[in-house]
GUDRENTOR-906329 format. One record per residue: residue in one letter; x, y, z of N, C-alpha, C, CB in turn. Coordinates in pm, 1 decimal, m for minus. Atoms other than C-alpha are relative to their C-alpha. Glycine has a CB too. Example, Ala and Ser with C-alpha at 12.3 -4.5 7.8 and 13.67 -1.06 7.14 Angstrom:
<nodes>
NODE type       nu       nv       nw      cau      cav      caw       cu       cv       cw      cbu      cbv      cbw
NODE    a     89.0   m119.0      0.0   1230.0   m450.0    780.0     90.0    120.0      0.0    m99.2      2.7    124.6
NODE    s    m82.0   m119.0     m6.0   1367.0   m106.0    714.0    m77.0    109.0     73.0     41.4     46.2   m141.5
</nodes>
This chain:
<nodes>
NODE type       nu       nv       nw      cau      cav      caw       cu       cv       cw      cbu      cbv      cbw
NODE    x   m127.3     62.1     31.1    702.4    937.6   2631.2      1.5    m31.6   m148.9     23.3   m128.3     85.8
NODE    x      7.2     m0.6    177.6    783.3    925.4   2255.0    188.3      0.7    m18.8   m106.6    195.5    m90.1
NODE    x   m165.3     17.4     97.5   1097.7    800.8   2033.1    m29.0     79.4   m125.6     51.8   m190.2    m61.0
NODE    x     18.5      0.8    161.7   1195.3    899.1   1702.1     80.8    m84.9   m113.6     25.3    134.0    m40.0
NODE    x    m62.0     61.5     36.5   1378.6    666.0   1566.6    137.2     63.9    m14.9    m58.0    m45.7    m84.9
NODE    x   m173.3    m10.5     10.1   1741.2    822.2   1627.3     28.9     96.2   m100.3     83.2   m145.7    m47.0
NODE    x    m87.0    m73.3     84.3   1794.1   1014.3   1298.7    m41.7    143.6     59.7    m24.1    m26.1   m170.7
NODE    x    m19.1   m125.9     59.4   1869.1   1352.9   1265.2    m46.4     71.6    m72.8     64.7      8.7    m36.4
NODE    x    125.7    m30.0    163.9   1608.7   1541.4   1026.0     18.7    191.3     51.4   m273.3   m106.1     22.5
NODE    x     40.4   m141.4    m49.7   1596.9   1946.4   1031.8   m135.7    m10.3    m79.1    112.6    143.7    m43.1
NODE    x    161.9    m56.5      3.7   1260.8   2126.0   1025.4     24.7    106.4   m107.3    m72.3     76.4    164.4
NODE    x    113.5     87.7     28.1   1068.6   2213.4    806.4     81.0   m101.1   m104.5   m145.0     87.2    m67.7
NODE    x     m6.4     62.9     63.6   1107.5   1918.4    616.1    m32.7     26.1   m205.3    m63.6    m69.5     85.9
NODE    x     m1.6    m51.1    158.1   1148.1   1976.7    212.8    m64.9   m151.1   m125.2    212.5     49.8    m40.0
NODE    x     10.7    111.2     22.8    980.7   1709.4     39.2     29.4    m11.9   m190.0   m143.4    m41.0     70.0
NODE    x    m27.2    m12.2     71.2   1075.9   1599.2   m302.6   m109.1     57.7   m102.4     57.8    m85.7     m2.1
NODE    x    130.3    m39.2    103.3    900.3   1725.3   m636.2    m84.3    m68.0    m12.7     15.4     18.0   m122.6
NODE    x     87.6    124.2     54.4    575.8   1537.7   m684.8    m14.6    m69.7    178.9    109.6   m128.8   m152.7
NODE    x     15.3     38.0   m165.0    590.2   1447.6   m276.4    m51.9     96.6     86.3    131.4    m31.7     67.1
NODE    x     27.4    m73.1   m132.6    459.0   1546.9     60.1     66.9    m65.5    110.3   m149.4      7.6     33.8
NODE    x      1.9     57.7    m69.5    513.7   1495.0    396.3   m104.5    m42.1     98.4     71.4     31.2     21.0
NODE    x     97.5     35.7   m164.7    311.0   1315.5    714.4     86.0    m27.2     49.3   m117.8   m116.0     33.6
NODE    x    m68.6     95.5   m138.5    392.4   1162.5   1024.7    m75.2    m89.3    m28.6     m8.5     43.2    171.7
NODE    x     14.2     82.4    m59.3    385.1    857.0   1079.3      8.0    m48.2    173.7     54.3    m37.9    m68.0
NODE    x     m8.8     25.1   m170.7    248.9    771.2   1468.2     39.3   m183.0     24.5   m194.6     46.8     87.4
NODE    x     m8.7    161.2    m53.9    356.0    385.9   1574.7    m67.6     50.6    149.7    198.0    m90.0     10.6
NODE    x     57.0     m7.6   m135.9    148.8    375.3   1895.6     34.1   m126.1     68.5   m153.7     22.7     m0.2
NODE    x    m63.3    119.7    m77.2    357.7    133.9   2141.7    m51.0    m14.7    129.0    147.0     10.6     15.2
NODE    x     42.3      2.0   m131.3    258.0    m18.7   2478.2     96.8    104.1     83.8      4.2   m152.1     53.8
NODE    x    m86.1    m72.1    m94.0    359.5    231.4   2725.9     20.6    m52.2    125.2    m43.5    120.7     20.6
NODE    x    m45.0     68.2   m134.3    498.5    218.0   3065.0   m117.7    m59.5     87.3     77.4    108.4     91.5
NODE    x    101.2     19.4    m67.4    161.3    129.9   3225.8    m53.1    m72.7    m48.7    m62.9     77.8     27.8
NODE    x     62.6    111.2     67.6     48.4   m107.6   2985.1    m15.6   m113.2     72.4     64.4    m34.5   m108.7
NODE    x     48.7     45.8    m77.7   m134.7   m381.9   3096.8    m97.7    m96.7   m101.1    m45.5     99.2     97.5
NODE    x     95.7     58.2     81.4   m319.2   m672.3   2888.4   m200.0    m21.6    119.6    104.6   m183.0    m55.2
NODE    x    101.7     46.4    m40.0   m693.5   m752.3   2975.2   m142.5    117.4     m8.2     44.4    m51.8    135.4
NODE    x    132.8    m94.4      0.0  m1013.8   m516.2   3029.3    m58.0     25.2    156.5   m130.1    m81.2    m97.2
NODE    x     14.7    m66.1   m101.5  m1146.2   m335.2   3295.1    m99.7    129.5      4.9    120.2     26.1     27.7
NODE    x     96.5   m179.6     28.1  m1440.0    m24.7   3375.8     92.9    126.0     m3.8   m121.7     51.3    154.3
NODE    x    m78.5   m122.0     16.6  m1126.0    197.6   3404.7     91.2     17.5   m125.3     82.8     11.4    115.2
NODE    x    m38.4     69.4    152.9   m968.0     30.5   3084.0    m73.9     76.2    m78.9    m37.9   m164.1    m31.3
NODE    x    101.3    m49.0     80.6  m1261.0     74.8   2918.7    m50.0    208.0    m73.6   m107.2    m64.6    102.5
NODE    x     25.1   m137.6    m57.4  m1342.1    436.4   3052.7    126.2     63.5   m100.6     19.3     16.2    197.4
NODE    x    m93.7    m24.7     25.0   m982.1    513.0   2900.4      9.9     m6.0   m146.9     69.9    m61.5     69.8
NODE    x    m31.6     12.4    163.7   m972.8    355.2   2554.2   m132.6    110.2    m47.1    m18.9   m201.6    m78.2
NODE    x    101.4    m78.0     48.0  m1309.9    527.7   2500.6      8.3    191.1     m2.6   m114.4    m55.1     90.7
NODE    x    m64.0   m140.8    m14.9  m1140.7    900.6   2591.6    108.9      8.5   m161.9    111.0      5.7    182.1
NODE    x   m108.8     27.5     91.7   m870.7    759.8   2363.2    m25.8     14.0   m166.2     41.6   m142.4     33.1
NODE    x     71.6     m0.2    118.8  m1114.6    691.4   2050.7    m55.9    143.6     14.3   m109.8   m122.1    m15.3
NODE    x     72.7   m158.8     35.2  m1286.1   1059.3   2132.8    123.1     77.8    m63.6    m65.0    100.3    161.2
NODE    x    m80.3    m66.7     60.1   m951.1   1213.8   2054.4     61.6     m8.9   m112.6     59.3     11.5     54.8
NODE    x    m40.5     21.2    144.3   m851.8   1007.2   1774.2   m195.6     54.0   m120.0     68.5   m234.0     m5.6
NODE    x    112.8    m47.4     76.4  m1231.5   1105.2   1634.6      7.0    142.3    m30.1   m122.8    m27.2     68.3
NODE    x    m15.2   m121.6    m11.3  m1179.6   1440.7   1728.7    147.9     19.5   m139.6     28.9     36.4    184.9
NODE    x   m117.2    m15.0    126.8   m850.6   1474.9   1536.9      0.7    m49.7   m152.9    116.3    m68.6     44.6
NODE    x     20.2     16.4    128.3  m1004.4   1325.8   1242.9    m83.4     93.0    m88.9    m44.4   m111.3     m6.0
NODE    x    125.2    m82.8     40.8  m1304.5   1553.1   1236.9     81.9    163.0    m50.1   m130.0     15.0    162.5
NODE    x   m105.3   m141.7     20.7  m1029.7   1841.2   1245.0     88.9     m5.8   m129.2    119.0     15.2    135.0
NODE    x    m83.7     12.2    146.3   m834.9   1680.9    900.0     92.2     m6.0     50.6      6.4     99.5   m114.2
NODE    x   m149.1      0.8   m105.4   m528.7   1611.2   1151.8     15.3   m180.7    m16.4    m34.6     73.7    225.7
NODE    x    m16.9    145.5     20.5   m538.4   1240.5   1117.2    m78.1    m60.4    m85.5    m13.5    m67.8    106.8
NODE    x     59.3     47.3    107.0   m599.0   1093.2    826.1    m50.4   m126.1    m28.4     64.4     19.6    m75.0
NODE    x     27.2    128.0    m18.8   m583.1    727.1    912.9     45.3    m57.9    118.8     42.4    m65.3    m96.4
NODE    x    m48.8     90.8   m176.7   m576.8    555.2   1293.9    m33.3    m91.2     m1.5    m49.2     31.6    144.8
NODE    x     59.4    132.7     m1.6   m634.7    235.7   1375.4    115.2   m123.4     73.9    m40.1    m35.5   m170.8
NODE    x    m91.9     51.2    m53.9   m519.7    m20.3   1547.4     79.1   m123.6    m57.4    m46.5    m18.0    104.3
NODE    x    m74.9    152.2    m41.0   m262.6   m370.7   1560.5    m54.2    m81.1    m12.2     41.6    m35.0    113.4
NODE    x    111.1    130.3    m40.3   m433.6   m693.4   1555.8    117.0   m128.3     50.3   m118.4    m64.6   m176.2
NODE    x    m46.0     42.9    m26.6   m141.3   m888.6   1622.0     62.1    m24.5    145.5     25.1     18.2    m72.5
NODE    x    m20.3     14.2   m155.2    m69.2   m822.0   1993.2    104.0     27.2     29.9    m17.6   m113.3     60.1
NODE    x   m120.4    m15.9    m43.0    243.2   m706.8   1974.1     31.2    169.7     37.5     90.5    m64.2   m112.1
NODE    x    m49.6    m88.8    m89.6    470.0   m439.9   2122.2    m60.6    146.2    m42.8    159.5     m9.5      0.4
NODE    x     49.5   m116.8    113.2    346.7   m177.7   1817.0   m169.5    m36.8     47.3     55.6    m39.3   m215.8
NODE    x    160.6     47.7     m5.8    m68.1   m137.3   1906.7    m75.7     63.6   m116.6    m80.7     50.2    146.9
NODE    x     59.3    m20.5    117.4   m148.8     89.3   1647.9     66.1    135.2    m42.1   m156.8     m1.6     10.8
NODE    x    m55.5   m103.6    114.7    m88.4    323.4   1357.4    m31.2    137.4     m0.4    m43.3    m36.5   m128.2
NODE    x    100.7   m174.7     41.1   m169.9    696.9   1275.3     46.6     80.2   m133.5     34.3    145.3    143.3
NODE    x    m27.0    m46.7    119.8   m117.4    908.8    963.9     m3.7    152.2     48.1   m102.1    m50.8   m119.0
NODE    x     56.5   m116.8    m52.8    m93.8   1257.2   1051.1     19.9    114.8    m90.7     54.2     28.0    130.3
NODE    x    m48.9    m86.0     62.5   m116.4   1582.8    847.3     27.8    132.5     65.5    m68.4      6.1    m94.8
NODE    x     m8.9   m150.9    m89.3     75.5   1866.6   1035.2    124.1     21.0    m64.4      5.4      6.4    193.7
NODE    x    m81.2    m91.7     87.3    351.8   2096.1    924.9    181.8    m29.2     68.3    m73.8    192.5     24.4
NODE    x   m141.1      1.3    m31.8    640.8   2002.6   1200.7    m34.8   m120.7    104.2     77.3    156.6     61.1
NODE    x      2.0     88.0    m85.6    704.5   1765.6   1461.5    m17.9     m2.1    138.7     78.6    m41.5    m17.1
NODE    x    119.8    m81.6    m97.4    581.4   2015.1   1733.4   m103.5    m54.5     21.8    m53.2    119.4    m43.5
NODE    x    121.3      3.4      8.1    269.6   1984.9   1606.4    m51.3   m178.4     45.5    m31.8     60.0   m154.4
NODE    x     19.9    223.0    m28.6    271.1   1550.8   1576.6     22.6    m24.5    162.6    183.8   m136.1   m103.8
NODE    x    m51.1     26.9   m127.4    408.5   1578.1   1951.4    m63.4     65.0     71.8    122.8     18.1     24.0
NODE    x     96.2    m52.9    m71.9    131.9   1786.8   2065.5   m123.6    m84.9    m34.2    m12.9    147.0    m26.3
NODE    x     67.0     99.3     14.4    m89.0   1567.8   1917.5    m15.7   m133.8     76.7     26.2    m15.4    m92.8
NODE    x    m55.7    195.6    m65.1     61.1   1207.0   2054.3    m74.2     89.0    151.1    277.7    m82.0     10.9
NODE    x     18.9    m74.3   m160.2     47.7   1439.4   2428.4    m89.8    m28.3      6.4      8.6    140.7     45.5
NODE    x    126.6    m36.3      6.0   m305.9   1506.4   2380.2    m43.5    m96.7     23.7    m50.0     53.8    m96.8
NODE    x     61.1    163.4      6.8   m413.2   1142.4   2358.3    m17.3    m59.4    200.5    167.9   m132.8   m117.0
NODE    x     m5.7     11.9   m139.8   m524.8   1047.6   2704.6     39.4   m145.3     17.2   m135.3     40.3     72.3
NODE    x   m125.6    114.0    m53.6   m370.0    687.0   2675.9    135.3     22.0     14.0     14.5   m108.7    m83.2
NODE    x   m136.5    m60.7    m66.3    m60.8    875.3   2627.5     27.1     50.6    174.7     20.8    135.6    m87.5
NODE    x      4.9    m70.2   m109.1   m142.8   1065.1   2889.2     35.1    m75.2    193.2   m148.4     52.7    m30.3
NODE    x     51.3    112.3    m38.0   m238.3    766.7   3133.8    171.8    m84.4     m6.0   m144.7    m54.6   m112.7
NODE    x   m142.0    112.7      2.8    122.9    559.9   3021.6    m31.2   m114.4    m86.2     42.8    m73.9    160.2
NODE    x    m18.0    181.5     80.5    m50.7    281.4   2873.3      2.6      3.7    m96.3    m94.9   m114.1      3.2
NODE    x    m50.3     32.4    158.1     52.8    381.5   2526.5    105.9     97.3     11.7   m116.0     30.1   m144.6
NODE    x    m67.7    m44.8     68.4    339.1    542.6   2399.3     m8.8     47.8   m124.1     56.4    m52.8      7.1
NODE    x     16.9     40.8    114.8    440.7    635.4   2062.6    165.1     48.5    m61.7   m146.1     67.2    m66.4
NODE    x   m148.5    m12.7    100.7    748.3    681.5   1763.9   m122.6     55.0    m83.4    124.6   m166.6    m68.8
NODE    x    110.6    m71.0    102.8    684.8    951.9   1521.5    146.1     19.8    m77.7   m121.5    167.3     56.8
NODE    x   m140.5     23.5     63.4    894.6    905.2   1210.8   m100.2     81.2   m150.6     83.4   m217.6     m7.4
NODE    x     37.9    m88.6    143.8    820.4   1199.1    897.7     30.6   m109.7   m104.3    107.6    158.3    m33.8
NODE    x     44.8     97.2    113.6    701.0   1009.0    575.7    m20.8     27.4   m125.3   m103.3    m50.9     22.2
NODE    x      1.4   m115.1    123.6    766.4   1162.4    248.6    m51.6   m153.6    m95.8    202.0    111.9    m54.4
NODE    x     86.3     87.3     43.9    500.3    967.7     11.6    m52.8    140.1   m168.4   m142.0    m54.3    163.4
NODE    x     73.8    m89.6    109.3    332.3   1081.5   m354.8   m104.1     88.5     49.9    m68.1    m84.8   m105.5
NODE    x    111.5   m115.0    m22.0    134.1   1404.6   m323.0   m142.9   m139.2    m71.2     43.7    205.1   m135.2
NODE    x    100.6     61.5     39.4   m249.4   1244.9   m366.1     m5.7   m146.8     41.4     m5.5     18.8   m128.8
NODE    x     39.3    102.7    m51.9   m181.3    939.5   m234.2   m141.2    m85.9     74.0     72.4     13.9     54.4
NODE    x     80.0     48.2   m145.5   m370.1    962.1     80.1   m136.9     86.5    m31.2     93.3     56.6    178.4
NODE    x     45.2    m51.6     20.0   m558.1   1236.4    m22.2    m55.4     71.1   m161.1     44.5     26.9     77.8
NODE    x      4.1    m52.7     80.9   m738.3   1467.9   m294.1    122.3    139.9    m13.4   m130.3     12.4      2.2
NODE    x    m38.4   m141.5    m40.1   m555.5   1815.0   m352.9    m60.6     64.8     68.6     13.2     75.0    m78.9
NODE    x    129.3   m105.9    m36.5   m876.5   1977.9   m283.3    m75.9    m91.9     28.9    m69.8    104.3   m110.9
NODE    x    112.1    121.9    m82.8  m1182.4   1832.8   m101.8    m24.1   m108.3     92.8    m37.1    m59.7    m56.8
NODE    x     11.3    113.9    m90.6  m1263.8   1531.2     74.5     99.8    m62.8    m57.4   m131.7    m79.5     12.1
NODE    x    m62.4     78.3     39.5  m1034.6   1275.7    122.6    m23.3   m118.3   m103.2     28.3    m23.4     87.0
NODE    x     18.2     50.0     65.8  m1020.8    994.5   m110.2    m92.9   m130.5     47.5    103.8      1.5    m49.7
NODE    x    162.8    133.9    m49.2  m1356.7    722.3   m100.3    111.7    m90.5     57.3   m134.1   m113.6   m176.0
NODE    x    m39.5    103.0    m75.0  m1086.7    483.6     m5.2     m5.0    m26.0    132.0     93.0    m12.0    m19.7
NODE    x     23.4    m48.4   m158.3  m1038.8    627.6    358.5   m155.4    m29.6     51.1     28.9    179.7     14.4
NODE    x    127.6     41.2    m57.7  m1419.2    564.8    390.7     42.7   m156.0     21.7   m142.8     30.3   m105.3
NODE    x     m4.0    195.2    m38.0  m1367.5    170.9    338.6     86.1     17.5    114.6     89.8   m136.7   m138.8
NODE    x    m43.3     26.1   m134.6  m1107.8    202.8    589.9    m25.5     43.9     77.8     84.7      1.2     27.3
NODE    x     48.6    m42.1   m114.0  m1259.8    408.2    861.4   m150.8   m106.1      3.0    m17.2    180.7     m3.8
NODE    x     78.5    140.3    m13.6  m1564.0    128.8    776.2     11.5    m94.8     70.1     m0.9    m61.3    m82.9
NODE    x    m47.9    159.9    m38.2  m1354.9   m190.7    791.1     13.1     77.2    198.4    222.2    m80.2   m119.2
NODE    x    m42.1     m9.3   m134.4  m1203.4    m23.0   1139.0   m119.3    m21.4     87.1     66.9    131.6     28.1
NODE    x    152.9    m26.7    m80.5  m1568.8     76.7   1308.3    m54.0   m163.7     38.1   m140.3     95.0   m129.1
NODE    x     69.7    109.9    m28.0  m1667.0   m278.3   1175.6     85.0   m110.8    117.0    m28.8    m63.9   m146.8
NODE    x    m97.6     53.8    m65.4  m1361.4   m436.7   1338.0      9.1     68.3    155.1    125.3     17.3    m88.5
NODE    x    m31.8   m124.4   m158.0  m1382.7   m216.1   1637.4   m131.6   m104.1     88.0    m70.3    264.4    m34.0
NODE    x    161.9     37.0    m86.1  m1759.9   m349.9   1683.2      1.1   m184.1      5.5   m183.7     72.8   m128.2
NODE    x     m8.9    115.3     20.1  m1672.6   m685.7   1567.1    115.9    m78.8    152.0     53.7     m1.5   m167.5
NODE    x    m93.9     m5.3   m122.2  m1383.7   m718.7   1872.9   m105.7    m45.4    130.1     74.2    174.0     20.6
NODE    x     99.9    m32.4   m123.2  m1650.7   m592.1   2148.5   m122.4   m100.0    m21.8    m58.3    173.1      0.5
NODE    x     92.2     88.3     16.7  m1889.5   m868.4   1980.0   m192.5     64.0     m9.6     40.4    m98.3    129.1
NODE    x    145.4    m69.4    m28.5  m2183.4   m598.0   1917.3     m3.8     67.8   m143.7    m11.2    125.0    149.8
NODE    x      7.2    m73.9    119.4  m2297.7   m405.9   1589.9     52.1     86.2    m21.5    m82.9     32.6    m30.0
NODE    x    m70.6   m142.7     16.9  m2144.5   m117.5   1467.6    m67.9     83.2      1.2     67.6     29.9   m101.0
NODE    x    140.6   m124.1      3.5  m2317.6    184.5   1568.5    m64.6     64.0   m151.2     63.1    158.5     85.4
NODE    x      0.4    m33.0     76.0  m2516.3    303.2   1260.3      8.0    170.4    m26.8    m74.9    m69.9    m26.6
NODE    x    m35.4   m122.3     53.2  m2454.1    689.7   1351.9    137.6     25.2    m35.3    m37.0     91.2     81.7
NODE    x   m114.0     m2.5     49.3  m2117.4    652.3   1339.4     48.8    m57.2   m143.8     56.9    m49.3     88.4
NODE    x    m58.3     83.0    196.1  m2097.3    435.5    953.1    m93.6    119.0    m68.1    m85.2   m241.5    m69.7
NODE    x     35.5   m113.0    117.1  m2305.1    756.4    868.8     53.0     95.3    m24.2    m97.9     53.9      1.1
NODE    x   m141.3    m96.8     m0.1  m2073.1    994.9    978.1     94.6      6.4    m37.9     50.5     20.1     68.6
NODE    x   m122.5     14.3     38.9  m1785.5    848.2    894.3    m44.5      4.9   m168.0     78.6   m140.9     68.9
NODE    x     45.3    m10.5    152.5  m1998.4    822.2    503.5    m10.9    131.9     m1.8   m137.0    m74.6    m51.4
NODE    x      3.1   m144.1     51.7  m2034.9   1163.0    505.7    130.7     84.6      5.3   m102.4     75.3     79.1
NODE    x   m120.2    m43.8    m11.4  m1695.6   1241.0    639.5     90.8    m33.6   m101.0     42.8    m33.6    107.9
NODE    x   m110.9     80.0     73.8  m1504.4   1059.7    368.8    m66.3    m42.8   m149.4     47.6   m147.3     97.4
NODE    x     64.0     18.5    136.5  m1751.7   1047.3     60.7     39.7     96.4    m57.4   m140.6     m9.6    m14.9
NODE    x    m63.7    m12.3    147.4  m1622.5   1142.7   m257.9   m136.1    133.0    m15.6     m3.2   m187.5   m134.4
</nodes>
């Protein structure tokens, strides 16, 4: 189940000189949503994080992460694909989508070329601090350390 916020946009998208585009994912409680925790909960968000890992390892999502506020929005995504096909095969894919208990709104995001990224190469060292802070915040939540293969991976994935 997915919005787009209402407008009207044709494909492909033309972005100005000196711009690109992404998607932007809002990831909303879906119809099945449900506060609290659970082994099938659990079982679920953890499918949920393999695909957002997976889609990072692929250069398809540039930045995920979640909400901390508790509200209707749970979390963010950044995505680099070419149409809104592609962002909507993506969202699908997600087995909380899949499941109901998330949703999402995918709204194209025309931003400075280099922002988010280099032209060429790895993304920019910043994306490390934030796939960091997240991991640490991820582990910090669950009240346990942050795995150290994953803060090496993600250092190698995102070092400069």
């Amino acid at each position: 189940m997915a919005s787009d916020g209402g407008g009207e946009m044709a494909e492909p998208l033309e972005p100005l000189a000196g711009m690109t585009v992404y998607w932007l994912v809002l990831k909303t409680r879906g119809p099945t949503w449900m506060p609290g925790e659970s082994p099938e909960l659990e079982r679920l968000q953890a499918a949920h994080l393999a695909h957002l890992d997976e889609m990072r390892a692929q250069g398809v999502a540039l930045i995920s992460g979640p909400l901390l506020d508790g509200g209707y929005i749970r979390g963010v995504s950044i995505l680099r694909v070419t149409s809104r096909a592609e962002a909507e095969a993506i969202c699908q894919a997600d087995p909380s989508v899949q499941a109901g208990r998330l949703s999402y709104e995918l709204h194209p995001w025309m931003i400075h070329k280099g922002i988010l990224e280099r032209e060429s190469g790895p993304p920019s060292p910043w994306l490390f601090r934030y796939q960091s802070s997240v991991i640490s915040l991820t582990a910090w939540r669950r009240r346990e350390p942050p795995p150290p293969i994953a803060m090496l991976t993600n250092f190698h994935s995102f070092a400069a």
